[in-house]
RODO-2510 file (C-alpha; in nm, 4 decimals, decimal comma):
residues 269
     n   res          X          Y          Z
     1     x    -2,5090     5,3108     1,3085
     2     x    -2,1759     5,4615     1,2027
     3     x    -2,0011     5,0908     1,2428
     4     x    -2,2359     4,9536     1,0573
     5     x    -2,1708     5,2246     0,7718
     6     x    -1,7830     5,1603     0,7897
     7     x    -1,9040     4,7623     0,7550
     8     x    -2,0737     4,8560     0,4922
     9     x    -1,7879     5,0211     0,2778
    10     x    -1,5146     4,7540     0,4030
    11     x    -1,7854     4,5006     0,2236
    12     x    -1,8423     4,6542    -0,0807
    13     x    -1,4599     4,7146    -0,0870
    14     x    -1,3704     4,3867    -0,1232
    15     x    -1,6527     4,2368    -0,3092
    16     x    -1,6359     4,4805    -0,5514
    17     x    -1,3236     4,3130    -0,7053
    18     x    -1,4859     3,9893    -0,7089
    19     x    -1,7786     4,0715    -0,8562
    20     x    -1,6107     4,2725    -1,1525
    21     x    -1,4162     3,9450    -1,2242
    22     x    -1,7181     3,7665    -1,2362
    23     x    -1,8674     4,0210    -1,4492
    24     x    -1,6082     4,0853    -1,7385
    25     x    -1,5822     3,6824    -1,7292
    26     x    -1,8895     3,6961    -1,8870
    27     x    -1,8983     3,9539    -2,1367
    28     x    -1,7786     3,9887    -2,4989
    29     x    -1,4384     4,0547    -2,5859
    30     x    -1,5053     4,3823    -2,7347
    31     x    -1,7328     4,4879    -2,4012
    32     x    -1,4622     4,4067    -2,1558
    33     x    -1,2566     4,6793    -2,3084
    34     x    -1,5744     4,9203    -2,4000
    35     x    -1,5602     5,2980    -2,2402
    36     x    -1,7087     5,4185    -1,9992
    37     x    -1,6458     5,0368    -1,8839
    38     x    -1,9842     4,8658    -1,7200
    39     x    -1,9931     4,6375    -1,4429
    40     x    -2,2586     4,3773    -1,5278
    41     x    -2,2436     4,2738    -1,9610
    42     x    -2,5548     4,3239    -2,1433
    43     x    -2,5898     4,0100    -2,2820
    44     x    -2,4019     3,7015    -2,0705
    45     x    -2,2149     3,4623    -2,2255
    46     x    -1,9975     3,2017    -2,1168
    47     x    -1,7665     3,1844    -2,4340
    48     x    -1,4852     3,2502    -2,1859
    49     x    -1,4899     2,9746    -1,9821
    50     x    -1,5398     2,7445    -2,2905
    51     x    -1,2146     2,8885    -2,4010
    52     x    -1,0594     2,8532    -2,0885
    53     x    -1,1444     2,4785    -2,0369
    54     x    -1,0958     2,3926    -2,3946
    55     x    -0,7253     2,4377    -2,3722
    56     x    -0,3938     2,3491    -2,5268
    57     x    -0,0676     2,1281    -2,4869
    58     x     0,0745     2,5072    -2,3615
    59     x    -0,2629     2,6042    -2,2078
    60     x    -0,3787     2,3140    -1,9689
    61     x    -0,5716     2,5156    -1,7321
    62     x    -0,7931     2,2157    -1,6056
    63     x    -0,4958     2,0454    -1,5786
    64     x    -0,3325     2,3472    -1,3916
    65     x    -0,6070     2,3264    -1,1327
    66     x    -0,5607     2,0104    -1,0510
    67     x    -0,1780     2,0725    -1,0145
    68     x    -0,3270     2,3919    -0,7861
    69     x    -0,4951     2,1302    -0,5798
    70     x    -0,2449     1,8793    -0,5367
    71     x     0,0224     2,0900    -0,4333
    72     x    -0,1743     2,3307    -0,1998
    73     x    -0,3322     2,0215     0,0164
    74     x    -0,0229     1,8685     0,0177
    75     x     0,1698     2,1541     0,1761
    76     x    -0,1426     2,2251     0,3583
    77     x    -0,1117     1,8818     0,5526
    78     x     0,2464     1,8770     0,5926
    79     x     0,2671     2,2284     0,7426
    80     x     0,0210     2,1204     1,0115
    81     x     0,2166     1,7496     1,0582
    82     x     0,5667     1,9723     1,1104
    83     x     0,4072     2,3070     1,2625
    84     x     0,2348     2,0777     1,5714
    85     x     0,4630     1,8095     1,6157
    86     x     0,7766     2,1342     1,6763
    87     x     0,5144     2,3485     1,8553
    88     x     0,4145     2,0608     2,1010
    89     x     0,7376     2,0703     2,1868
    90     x     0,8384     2,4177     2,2088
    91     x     0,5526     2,4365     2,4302
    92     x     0,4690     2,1754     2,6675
    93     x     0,8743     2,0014     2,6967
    94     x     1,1590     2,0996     2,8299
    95     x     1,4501     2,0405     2,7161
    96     x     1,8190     2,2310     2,7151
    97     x     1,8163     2,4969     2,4256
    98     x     1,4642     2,5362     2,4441
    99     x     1,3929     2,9192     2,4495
   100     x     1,7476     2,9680     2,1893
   101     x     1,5735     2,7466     1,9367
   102     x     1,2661     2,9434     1,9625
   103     x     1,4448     3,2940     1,9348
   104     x     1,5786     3,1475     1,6435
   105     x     1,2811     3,0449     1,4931
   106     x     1,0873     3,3536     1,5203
   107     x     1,4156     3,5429     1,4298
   108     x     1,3619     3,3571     1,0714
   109     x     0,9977     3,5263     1,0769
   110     x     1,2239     3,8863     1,0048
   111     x     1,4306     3,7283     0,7237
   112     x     1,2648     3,8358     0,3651
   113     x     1,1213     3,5059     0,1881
   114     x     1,3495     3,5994    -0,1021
   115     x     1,6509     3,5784     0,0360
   116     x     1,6168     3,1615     0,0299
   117     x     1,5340     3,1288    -0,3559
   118     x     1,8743     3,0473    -0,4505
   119     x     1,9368     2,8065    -0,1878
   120     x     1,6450     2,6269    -0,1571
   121     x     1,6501     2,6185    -0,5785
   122     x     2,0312     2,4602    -0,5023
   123     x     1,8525     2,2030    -0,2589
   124     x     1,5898     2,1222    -0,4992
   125     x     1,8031     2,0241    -0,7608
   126     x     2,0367     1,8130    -0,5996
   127     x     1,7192     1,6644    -0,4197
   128     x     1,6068     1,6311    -0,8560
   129     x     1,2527     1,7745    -0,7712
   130     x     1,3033     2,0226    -1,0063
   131     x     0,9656     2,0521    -1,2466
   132     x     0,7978     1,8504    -1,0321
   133     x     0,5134     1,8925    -0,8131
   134     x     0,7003     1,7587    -0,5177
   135     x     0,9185     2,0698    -0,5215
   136     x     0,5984     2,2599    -0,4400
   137     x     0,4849     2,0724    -0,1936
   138     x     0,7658     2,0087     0,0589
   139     x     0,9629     2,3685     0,0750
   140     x     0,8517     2,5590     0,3423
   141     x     0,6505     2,2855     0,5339
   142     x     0,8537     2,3796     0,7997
   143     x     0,8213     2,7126     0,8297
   144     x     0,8753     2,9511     1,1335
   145     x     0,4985     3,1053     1,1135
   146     x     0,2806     2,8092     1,1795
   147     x     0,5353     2,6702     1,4368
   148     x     0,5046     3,0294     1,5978
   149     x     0,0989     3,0333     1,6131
   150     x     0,0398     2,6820     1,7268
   151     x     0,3478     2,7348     1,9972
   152     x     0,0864     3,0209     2,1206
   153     x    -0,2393     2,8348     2,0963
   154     x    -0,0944     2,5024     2,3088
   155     x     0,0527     2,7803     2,5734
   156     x    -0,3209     2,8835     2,6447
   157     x    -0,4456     2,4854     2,7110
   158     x    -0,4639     2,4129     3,0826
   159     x    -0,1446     2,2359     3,1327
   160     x    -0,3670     2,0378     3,4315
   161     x    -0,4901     1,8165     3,1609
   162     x    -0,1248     1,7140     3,0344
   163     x    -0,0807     1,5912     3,3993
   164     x    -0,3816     1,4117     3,4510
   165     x    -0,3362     1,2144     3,1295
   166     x     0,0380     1,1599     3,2938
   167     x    -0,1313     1,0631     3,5791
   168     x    -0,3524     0,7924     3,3766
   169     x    -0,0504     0,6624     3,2558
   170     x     0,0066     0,7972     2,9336
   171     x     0,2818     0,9239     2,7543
   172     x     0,3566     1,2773     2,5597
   173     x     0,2667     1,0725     2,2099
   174     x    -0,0690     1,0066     2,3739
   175     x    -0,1329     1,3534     2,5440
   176     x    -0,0059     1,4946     2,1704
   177     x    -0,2900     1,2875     1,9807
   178     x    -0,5524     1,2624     2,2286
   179     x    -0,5796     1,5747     2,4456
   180     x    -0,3982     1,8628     2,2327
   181     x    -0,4744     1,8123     1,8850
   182     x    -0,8062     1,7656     1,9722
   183     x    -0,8534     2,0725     2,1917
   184     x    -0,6464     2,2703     1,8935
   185     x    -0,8751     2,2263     1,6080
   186     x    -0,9606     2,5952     1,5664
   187     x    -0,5881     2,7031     1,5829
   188     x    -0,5145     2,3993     1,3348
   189     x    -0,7795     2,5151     1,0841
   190     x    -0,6756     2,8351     1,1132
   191     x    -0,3643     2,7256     0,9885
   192     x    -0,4216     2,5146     0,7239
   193     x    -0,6799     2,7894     0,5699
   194     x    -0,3269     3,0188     0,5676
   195     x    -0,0821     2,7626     0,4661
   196     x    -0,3126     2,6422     0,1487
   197     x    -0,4045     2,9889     0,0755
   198     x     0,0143     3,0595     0,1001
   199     x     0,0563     2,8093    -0,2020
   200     x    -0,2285     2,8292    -0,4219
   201     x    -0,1644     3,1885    -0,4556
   202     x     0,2371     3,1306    -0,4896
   203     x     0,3906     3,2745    -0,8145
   204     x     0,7299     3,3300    -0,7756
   205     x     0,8420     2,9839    -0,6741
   206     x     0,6971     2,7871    -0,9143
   207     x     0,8328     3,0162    -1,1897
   208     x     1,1701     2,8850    -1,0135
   209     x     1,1176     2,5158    -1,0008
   210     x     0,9007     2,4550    -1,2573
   211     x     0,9653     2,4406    -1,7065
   212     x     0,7099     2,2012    -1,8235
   213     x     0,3777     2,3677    -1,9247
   214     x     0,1802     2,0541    -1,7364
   215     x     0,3063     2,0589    -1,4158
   216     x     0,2172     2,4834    -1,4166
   217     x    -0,0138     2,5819    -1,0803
   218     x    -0,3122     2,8203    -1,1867
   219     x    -0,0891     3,1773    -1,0776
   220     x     0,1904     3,1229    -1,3247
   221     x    -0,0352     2,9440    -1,5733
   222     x    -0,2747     3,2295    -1,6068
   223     x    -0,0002     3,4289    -1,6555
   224     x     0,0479     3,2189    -2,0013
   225     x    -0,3360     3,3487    -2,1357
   226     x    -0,2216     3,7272    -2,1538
   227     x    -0,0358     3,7703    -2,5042
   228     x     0,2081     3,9901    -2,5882
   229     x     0,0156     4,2187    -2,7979
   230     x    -0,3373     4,1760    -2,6651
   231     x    -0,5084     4,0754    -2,3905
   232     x    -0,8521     3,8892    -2,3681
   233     x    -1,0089     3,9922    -2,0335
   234     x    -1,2583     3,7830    -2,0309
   235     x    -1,0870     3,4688    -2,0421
   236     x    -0,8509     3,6245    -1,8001
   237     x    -1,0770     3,7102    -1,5757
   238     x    -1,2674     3,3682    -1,6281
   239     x    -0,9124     3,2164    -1,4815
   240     x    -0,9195     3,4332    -1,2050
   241     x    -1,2670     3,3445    -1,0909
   242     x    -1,1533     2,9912    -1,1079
   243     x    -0,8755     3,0771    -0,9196
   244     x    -1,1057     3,1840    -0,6801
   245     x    -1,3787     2,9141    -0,6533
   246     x    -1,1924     2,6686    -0,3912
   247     x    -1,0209     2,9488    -0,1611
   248     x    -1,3979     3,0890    -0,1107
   249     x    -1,5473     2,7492    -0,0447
   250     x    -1,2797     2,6704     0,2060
   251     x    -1,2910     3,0018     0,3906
   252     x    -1,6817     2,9159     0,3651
   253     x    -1,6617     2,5757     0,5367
   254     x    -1,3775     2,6960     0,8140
   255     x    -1,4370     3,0910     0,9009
   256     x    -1,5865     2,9671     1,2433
   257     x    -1,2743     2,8264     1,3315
   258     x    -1,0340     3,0438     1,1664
   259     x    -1,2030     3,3441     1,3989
   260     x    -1,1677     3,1631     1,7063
   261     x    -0,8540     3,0524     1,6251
   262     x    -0,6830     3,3775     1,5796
   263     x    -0,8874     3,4844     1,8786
   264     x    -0,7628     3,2613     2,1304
   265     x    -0,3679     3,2518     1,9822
   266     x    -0,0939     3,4776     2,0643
   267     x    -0,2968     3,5713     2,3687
   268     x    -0,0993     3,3843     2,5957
   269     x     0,2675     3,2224     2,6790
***
């Protein structure tokens, strides 16, 4: 009885946030900022999110979603292309250097994120992805993490079926595409929840890389809706639930992979 009680609280912790977005997205301007504040408005109206989606050459928020989007899935697939091709061989090859280039690696893991603004801006621009969507996309497709987890996951596979495919006659291509990737699917959904998570919710970086108003993601862009001398928390809070409309819907579609993926990893190897 008492876990289900702590369950309980943990739940109404964290939907509590969500469902006071959703709330003050649909009240008046003048109730969002009423005292004592109330969680539910009186009278529901979706004058928010007609602001919202109306928009402006500076305020493209439809057009910042789709930006959102775009960037996130494209990271999202290039993190698991570069995360499984170096994990397959960090884990079933061998090869001189092997266990350096994994210290290494994981030694990255310790390294604050912000000490490679500067030189991945420096990249960028000589690259000329700068305000581009393309210098969302591609920085940090390589990163340690996901090369870490799915090194983990392909240590707990049964390295018998790598040799039986050998046996069969196929090569480490084939046994990459056939046998592992398809035995990896909850470690690779797992991974792609985190990595597109990891860039829809990115705000620094963009801020960085990106000046033009239309190529803005949904973090930064919101940012744009709060003025300098007053706020409208109901449009605010309409962006936010926006914000959070995709991220719930692909947690939704993947949770029974993403627990059994971060189950099985890490426990082995």
């Amino acid at each position: 009885m008492k876990r289900y009680t702590l369950l309980l609280a943990l739940a109404v912790v964290f939907v509590a946030p969500l469902l006071w977005a959703l709330g003050t997205s649909l009240k008046s301007k003048s109730e969002a900022t009423r005292v004592p504040p109330t969680l539910f408005p009186a009278e529901p109206a979706t004058t928010a999110y007609g602001t919202l989606f109306e928009g402006t050459t500076q305020t493209p928020v439809l057009r910042w979603f789709a930006n959102s989007l775009i960037a996130a899935t494209g990271h999202m697939v290039l993190v698991l292309v570069v995360s499984s091709l170096a994990a397959y061989a960090l884990a079933r090859l061998e090869f001189r250097g092997k266990r350096l280039m994994f210290a290494v690696i994981v030694g990255t893991l310790l390294v604050p994120g912000f000490v490679f603004l500067i030189p991945q801006f420096l990249i960028i621009d000589q690259l000329g992805w700068l305000d581009s969507l393309t210098a969302l996309i591609v920085p940090g497709a390589a990163g340690a993490f996901g090369v870490f987890f799915l090194r983990q996951f392909f240590l707990g596979l049964p390295r018998e079926l790598d040799e039986a495919a050998l046996i069969e006659g196929a090569n480490h291509w084939h046994i990459f595409l056939r046998v592992t990737l398809p035995l990896s699917k909850p470690a690779l959904a797992t991974l792609a929840v985190l990595s597109f998570l990891s860039n829809w919710n990115e705000f620094i970086w963009p801020i960085f890389v990106i000046f033009s108003p239309e190529y803005f993601t949904l973090p930064p862009g919101l940012s744009i809706l709060q003025g300098a001398y007053t706020i409208d928390y109901p449009v605010i809070m309409a962006g936010a639930v926006l914000a959070g409309v995709p991220v719930l819907i692909l947690f939704a579609l993947t949770q029974r992979y993403v627990i059994e993926g971060i189950s099985r990893s890490g426990l082995k190897g």
